[in-house]
C-alpha positions as CSV (number, residue, x, y, z in Angstrom):
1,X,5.6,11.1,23.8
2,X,3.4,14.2,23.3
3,X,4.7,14.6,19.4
4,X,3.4,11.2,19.3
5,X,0.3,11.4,21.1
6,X,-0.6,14.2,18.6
7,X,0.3,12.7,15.7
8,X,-2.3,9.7,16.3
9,X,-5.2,12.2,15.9
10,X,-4.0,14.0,12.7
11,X,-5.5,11.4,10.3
12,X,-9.1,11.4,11.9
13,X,-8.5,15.4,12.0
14,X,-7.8,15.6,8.3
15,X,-10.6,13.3,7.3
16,X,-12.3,15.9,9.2
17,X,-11.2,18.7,7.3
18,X,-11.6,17.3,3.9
19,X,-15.1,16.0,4.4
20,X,-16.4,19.1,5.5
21,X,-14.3,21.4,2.3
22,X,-16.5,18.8,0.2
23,X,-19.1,19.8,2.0
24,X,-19.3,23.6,2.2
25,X,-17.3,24.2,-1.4
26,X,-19.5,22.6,-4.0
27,X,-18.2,22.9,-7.6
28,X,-19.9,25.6,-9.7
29,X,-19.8,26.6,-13.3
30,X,-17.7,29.1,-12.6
31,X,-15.5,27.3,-9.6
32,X,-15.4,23.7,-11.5
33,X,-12.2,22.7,-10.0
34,X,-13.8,23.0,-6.5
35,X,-12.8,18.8,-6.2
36,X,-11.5,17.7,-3.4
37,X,-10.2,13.7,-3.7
38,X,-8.3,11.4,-2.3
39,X,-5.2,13.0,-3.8
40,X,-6.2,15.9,-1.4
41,X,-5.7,13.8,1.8
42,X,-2.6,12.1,0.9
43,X,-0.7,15.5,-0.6
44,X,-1.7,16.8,3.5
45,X,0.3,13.8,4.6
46,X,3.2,13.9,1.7
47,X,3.9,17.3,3.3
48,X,4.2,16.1,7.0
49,X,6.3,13.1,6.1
50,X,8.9,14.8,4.0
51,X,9.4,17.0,7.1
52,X,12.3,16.3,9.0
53,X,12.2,14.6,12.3
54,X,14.6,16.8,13.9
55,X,12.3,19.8,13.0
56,X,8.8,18.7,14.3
57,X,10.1,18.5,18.0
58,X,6.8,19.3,19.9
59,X,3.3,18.7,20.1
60,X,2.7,22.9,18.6
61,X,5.2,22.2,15.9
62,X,3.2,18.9,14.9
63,X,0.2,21.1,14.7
64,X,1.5,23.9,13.4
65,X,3.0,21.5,9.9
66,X,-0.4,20.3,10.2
67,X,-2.6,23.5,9.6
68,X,-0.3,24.9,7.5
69,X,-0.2,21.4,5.3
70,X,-4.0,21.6,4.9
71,X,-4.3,25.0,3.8
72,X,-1.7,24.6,1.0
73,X,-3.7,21.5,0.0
74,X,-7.3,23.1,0.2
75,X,-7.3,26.6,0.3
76,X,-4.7,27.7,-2.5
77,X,-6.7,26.6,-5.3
78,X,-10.0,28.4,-4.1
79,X,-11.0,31.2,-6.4
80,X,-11.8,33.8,-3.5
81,X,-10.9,35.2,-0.1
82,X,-14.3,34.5,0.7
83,X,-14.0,30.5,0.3
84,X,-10.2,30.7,1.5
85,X,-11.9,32.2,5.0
86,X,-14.1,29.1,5.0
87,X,-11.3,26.7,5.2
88,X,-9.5,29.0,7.6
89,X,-12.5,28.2,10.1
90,X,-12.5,24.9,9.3
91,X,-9.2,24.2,10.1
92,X,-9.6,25.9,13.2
93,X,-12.6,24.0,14.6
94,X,-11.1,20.6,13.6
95,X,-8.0,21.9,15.4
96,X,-10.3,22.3,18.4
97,X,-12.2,19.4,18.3
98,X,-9.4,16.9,17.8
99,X,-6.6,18.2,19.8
100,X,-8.2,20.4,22.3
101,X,-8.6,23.8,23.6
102,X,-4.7,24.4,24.9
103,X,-2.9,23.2,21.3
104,X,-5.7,25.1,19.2
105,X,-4.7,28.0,21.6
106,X,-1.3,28.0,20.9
107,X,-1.2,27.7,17.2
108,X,-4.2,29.8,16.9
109,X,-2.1,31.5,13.9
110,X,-1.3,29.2,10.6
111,X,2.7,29.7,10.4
112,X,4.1,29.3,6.8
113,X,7.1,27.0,6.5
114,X,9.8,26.7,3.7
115,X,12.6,25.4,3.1
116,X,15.0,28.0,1.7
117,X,16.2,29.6,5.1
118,X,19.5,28.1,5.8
119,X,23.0,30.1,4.9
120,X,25.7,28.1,2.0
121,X,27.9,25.9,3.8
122,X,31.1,26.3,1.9
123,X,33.6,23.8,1.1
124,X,37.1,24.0,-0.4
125,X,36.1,21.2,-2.6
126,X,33.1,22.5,-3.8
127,X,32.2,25.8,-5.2
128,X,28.9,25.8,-6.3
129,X,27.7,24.5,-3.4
130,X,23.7,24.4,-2.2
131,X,22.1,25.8,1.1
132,X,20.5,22.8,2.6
133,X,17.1,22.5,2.1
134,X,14.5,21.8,5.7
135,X,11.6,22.4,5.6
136,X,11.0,24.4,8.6
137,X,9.0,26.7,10.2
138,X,9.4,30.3,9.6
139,X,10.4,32.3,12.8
140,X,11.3,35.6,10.9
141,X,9.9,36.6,7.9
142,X,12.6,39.6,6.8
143,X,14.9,36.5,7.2
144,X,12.8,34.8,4.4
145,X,12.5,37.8,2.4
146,X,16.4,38.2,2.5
147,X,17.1,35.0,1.3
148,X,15.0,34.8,-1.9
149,X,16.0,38.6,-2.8
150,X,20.0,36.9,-2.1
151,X,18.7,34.2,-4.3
152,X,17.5,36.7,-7.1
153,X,20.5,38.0,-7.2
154,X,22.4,34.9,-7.5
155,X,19.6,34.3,-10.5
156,X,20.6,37.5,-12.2
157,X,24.4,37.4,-11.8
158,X,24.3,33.6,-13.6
159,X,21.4,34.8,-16.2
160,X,22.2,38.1,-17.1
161,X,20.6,38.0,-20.0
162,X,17.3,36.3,-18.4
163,X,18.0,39.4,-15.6
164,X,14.5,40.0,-13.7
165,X,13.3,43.0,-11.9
166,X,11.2,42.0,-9.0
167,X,9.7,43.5,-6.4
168,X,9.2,40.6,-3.3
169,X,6.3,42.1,-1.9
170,X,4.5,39.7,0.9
171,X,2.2,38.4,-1.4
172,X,4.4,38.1,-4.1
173,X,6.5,36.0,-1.5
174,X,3.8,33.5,-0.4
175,X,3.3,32.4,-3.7
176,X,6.9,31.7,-4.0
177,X,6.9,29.3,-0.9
178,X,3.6,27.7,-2.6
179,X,5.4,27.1,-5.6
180,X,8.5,26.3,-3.6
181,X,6.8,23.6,-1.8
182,X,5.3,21.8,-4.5
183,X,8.3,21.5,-6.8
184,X,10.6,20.1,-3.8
185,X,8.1,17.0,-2.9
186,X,8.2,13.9,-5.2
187,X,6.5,14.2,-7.8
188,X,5.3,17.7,-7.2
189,X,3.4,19.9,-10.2
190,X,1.4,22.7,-9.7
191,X,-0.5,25.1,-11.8
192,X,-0.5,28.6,-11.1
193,X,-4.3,30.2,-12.7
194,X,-3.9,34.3,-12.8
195,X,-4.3,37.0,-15.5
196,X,-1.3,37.8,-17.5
197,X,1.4,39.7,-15.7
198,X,0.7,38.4,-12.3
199,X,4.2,37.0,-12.2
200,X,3.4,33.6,-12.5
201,X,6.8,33.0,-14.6
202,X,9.2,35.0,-12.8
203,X,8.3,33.0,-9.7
204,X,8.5,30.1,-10.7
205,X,11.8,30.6,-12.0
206,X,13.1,31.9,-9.1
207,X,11.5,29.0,-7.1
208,X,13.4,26.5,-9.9
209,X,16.6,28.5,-9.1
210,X,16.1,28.5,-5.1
211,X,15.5,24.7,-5.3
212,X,18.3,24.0,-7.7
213,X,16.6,22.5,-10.3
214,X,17.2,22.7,-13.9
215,X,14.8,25.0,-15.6
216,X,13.5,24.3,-19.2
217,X,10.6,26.4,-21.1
218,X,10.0,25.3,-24.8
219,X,11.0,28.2,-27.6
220,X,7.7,28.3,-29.7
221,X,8.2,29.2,-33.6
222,X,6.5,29.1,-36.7
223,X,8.2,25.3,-37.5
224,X,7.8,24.6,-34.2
225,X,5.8,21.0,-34.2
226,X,4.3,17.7,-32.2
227,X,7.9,16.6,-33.4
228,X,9.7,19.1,-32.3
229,X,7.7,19.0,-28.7
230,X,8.5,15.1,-28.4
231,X,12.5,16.1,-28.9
232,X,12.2,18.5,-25.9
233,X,10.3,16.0,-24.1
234,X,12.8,13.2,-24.8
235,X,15.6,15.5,-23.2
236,X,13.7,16.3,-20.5
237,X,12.9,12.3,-19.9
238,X,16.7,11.8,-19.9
239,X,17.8,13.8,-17.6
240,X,15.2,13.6,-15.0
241,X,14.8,9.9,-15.7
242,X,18.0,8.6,-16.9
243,X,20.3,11.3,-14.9
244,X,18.2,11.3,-12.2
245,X,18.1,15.2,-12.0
246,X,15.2,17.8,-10.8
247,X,13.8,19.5,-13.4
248,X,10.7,22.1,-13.4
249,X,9.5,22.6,-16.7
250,X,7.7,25.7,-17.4
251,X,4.4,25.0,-19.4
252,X,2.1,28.1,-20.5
253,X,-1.3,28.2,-22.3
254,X,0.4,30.3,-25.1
255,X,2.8,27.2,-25.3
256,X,-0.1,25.1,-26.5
257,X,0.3,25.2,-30.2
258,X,-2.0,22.4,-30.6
259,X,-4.5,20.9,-27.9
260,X,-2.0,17.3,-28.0
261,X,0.6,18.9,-26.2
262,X,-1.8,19.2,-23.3
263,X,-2.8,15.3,-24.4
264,X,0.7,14.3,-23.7
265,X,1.0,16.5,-20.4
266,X,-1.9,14.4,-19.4
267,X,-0.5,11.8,-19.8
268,X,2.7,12.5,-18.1
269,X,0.8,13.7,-14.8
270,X,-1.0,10.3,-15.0
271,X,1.0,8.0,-15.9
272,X,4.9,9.1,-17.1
273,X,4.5,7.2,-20.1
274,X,4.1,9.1,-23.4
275,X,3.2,6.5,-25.8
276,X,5.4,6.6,-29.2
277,X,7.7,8.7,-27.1
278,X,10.6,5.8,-27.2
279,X,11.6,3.0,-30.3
280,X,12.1,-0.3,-28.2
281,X,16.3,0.3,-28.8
282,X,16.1,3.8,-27.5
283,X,13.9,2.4,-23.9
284,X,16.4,-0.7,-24.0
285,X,18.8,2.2,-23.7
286,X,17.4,4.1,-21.0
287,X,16.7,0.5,-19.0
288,X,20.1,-0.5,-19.1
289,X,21.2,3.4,-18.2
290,X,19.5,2.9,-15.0
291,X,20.2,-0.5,-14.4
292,X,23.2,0.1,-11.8
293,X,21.2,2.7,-9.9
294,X,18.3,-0.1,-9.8
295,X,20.5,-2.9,-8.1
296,X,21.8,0.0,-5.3
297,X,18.4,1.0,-4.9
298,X,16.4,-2.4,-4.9
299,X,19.0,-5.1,-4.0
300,X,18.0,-8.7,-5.0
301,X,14.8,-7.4,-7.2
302,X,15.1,-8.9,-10.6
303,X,16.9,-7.3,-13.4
304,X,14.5,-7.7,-15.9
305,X,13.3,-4.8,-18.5
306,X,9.8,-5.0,-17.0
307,X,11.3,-4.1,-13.5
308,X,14.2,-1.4,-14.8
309,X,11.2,0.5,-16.9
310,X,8.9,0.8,-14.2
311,X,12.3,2.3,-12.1
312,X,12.9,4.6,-14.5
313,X,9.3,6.0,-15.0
314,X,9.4,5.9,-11.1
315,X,12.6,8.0,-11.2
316,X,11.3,10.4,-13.9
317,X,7.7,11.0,-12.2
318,X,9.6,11.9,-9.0
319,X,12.1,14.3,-10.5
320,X,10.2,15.9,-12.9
321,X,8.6,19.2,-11.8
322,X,5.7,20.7,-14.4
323,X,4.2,24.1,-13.8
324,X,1.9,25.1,-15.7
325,X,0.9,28.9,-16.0
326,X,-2.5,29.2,-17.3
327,X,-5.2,32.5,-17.3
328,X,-8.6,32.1,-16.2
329,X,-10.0,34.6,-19.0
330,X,-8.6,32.2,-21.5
331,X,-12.2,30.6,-23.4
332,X,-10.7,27.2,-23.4
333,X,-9.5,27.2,-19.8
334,X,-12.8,25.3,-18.5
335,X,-13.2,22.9,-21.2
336,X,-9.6,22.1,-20.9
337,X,-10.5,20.5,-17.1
338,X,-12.8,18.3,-18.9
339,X,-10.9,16.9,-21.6
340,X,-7.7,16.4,-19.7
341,X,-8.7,15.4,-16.4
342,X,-4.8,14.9,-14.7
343,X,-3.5,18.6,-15.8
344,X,-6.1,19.4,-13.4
345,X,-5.8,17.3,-10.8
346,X,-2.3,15.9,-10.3
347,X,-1.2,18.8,-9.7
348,X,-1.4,21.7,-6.6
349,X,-3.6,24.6,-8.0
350,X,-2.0,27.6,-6.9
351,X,-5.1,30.7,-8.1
352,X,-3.5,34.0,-7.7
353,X,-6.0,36.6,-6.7
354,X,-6.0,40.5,-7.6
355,X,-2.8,41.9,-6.2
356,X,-3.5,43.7,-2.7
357,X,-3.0,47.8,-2.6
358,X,0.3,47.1,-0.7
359,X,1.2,45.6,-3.0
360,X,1.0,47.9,-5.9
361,X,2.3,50.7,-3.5
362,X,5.6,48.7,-3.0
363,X,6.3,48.2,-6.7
364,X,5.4,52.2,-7.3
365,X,7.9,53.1,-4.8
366,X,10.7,51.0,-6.9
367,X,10.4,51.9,-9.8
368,X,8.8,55.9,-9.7
């Protein structure tokens, strides 16, 4: 009854929050993504309802998936500890105000959550199987930092010749939970903005691995076309459409050979479709490929191209996971926001600030 009591305020609450982040963090020249949306306010909510029942048992735990939902949504994309601090207090007096002294007591500290903590069950029948995933609170955190450095391992020992050398430092960590989290909701992208070597690849691939997704990263050559990107693309629309698999695809600014690629990434963050993409007996193909998994799905809808289409865009927007790595120094980074709108914003900004001095110690110590 309590769990439910408290759930009844969270919309008002996050109204709350949002409206006052508009508020206080006002785009700037320098901090143009500073745009806080609709999409905002539901990506909060996406988080809470793709939490388990079973997990959010109490009133604090409610809370707890709360705050923690509403600084991944407004506070990761902010350019400085300064503005993050901001939301931090905002958070806090909204917690205040709308659930009341007691609650905002007791989760007076913003607990992360992920969803990589559970051990393998093994099976006789199946080898290669997967931890489960639940999202859940984390009660340890040398428990969380021995699973992903288990799951590097596992990431080395299948890709030796991919092999990488990381140090999982705490910061280094929480940005692998951020990515975590937005690759393992539907229709999760994020983009991850920080100077070259910040390890904005490595973690993401380790994050693809941890969530068992298949990981794709397009091979850039001298012959290497619009064409060429459309063939990758059209794999990648088969099995996360057709197949029905995860995928995170890897997308860096020294991947963009010509500005249409990030045309057609716009469009595929808006929309899924990528006109010119499919000849009408190659999407006749793909319909009918789906067409079994449509009648499970939607029983007594009608089978008609119009409706098995829209199921398999539906089916690819879900399962397919872009992240795209891009610098802040780069000169085309702001005018990129303008001219393609939904790279921007269908997607969870993750900004990676200057790495902290413990940081930097705890790599020295590895590797002098």
């Amino acid at each position: 009854a309590s769990v439910i009591a408290t759930s009844r305020e969270l919309t008002g609450a996050t109204i709350s929050v949002w409206s006052k982040v508009q508020k206080m963090l006002l785009p700037t020249p320098a901090k143009f993504h500073y745009v806080f949306n609709m999409r905002e306010l539901s990506r909060v909510f996406q988080g809470i309802m793709e939490t388990p029942l079973a997990i959010v048992n109490s009133d604090e735990r409610v809370v707890d998936l709360w705050k923690h939902e509403c600084t991944r949504v407004f506070a990761d994309k902010l350019a400085s500890d300064k503005d993050k601090q901001v939301v931090d207090k905002i958070v806090a007096d909204v917690t205040y105000d709308h659930f009341g002294e007691d609650l905002a007591n007791r989760c007076r500290v913003v607990k992360w959550w992920c969803d990589f903590q559970r051990d393998v069950q093994t099976s006789e029948d199946d080898d290669d199987q997967q931890a489960p995933k639940i999202y859940e609170p984390v009660e340890l955190w040398e428990r969380v930092q021995s699973k992903a450095a288990q799951y590097l391992d596992m990431f080395n020992e299948r890709n030796p010749a991919k092999a990488m050398n990381l140090v999982l430092f705490e910061h280094a960590m929480l940005h692998l939970m951020r990515i975590n989290r937005s690759i393992q909701q539907k229709r999760g992208s994020a983009m991850l903005v920080g100077v070259g070597g910040s390890g904005k690849q490595s973690l993401t691939r380790l994050a693809a691995f941890t969530s068992g997704h298949f990981l794709f990263q397009i091979t850039i050559t001298k012959t290497y076309s619009d064409v060429s990107f459309m063939e990758d693309l059209r794999e990648l629309y088969l099995k996360a459409g057709q197949r029905g698999e995860a995928v995170t695809f890897i997308f860096t600014d020294a991947d963009i050979k010509s500005e249409t690629f990030l045309e057609y990434m716009n469009s595929i963050l808006a929309t899924g479709e990528l006109v010119g993409l499919y000849q009408k007996d190659e999407k006749d193909a793909a319909c009918a490929e789906v067409r079994n998994d449509f009648v499970k799905d939607y029983p007594g809808s009608e089978e008609n191209l119009l409706n098995l289409y829209q199921y398999f865009l539906d089916r690819l927007r879900d399962n397919l996971h872009i992240v795209l790595c891009f610098s802040p120094l780069h000169p085309k980074f702001a005018i990129r926001a303008q001219m393609f709108p939904a790279v921007f914003s269908a997607v969870n900004i993750d900004w990676f600030l200057v790495w902290p001095e413990d940081a930097l110690v705890a790599v020295g110590a590895k590797f002098l």
